[in-house]
C-alpha positions, 0 to 999 in steps of 0.5 A, spaced: 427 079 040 431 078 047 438 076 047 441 072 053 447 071 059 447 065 061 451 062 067 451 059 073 447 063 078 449 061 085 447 067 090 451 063 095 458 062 090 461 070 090 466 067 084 459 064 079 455 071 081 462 075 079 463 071 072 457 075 068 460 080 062 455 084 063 459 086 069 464 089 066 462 091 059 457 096 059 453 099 054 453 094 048 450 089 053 446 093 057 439 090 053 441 083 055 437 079 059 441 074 064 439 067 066 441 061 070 444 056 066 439 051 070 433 056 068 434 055 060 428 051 059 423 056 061 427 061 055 426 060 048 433 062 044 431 062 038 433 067 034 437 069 040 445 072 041 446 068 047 452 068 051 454 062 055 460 064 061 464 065 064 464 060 070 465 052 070 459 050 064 463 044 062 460 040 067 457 034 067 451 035 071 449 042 066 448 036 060 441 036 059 441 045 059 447 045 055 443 039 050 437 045 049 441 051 048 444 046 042 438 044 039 435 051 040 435 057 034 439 061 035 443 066 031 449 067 035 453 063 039 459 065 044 462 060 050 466 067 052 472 064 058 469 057 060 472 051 063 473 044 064 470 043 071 469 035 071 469 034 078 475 028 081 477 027 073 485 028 073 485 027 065 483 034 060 477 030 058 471 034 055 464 032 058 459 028 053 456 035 050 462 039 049 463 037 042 456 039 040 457 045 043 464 047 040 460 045 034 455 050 034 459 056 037 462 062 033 466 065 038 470 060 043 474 063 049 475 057 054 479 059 061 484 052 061 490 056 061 495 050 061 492 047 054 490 053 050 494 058 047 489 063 045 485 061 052 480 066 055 479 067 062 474 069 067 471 075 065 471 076 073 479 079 072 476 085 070 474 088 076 474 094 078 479 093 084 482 090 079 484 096 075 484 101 080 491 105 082 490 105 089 489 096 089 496 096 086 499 101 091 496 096 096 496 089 092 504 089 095 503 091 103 499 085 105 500 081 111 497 075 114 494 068 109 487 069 108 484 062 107 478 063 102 473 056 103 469 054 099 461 055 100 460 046 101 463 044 107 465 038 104 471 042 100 473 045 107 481 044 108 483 045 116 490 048 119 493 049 125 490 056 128 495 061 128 496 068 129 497 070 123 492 066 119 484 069 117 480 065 114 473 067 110 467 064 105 466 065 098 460 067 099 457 075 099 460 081 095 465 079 091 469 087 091 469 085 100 472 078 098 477 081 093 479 088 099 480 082 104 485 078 099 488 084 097 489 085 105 493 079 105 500 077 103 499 069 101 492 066 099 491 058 101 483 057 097 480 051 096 476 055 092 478 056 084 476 063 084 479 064 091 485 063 087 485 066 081 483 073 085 489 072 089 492 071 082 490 077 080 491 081 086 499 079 085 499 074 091 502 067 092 497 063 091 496 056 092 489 052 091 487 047 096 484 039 095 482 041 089 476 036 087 475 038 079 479 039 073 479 046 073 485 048 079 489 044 075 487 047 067 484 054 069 490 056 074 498 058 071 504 053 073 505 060 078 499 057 083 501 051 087 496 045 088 497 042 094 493 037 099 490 039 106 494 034 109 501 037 105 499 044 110 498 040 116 504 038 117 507 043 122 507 051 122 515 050 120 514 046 114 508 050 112 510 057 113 515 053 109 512 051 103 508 059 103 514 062 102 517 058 097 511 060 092 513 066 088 508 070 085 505 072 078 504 080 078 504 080 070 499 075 070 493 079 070 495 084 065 496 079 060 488 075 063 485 083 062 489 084 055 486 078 052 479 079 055 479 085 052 481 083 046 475 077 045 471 082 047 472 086 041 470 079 037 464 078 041 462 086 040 463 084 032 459 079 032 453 082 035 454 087 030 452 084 024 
């Protein structure tokens, strides 16, 4: 019987291709198959262990994937650090299929920090640089603000030019994303994993024209939301607001402690 990952598969979004457990927990997930959430019609889950996350799954466009893993058979089911990930929705609203979902799933591990207490993040926290002496030797020298883009262009947030400002995609290799963040002293994203890795990375951090629910639910009070328009104001005022943001150097050791934690559970789980 095959046992499966499913998560969004965007080989042009280095945040969906880092957000697979099989990542970073080795061994006892070794013989699970990964697949795209989009791919899940050509797979037959019943009376598979099936893993759904991390990543942004609770989103409306996953409907009709998510209603065939919830009429499958399966024989366990875990959301491990999913979230909310409506797109131009302010309120905490779920799409249509989470209450099924929730329902069906033996363990429940969701990414929405600001609403959940026992809120488990994306499994990308624990990357290897983050967990590597030599990344916190460095995490403190950086230099410069590092603007991470989105991959479409349509979230794309402009800046004066400075000197001091560079700029790259998320897209490619997550470890050379992480080394240019760790590089760096601010990081302005308007991607959401641009911002959890300048969170983890114990940078200032703020999230740029954030267009889905979860820059507002998945990121702690200590990343600044802010509008393209609020940054454009001027190199005085920006530099301004940049270095009022205050970093959150704890954060990444509680993301990495809880991950562990769940992973526990979810080992438990397929071991009985």
């Amino acid at each position: 019987m095959t046992n499966y990952i499913i998560h969004r598969r965007d080989r042009e979004n280095a945040g969906d291709m880092a957000s697979n457990p099989k990542h970073y927990f080795k061994g006892w997930l070794d013989e699970f198959k990964v697949i795209d959430i989009v791919d899940v019609e050509w797979a037959n889950l019943d009376g598979s262990h099936v893993i759904l996350g991390g990543g942004g799954l609770l989103y409306d466009d996953f409907t009709p994937f998510m209603h065939m893993i919830i009429k499958s058979n399966l024989k366990s089911l875990t959301l491990w650090g999913i979230g909310r990930n409506r797109h131009h929705i302010n309120d905490n609203s779920f799409p249509s299929f989470a209450d099924a979902l929730f329902e069906k799933a033996d363990l429940i591990g969701l990414r929405d920090c600001q609403l959940h207490p026992d809120w488990v993040p994306c499994v990308s926290v624990m990357h290897p640089l983050f967990r590597n002496d030599a990344f916190w030797r460095r995490a403190g020298d950086g230099e410069g603000v590092l603007a991470c883009q989105h991959r479409e262009d349509r979230f794309r947030f402009d800046y004066p030019p400075a000197d001091d400002w560079h700029e790259m995609k998320m897209q490619g290799r997550p470890t050379l994303i992480i080394e240019e963040i760790i590089k760096s002293d601010v990081v302005v994203s308007s991607s959401y994993h641009g911002a959890l890795w300048g969170l983890c990375a114990g940078k200032r951090v703020c999230a740029v024209d954030g267009f889905s629910q979860k820059f507002r639910t998945g990121l702690p009070d200590s990343v600044r939301l802010l509008s393209s328009l609020e940054l454009n104001q001027g190199r005085k005022l920006r530099t301004a607001i940049l270095n009022s943001i205050q970093p959150n150097p704890d954060w990444i050791q509680e993301a990495q402690m809880r991950t562990i934690a769940f992973a526990s559970k979810v080992q438990k789980l397929l071991s009985a």
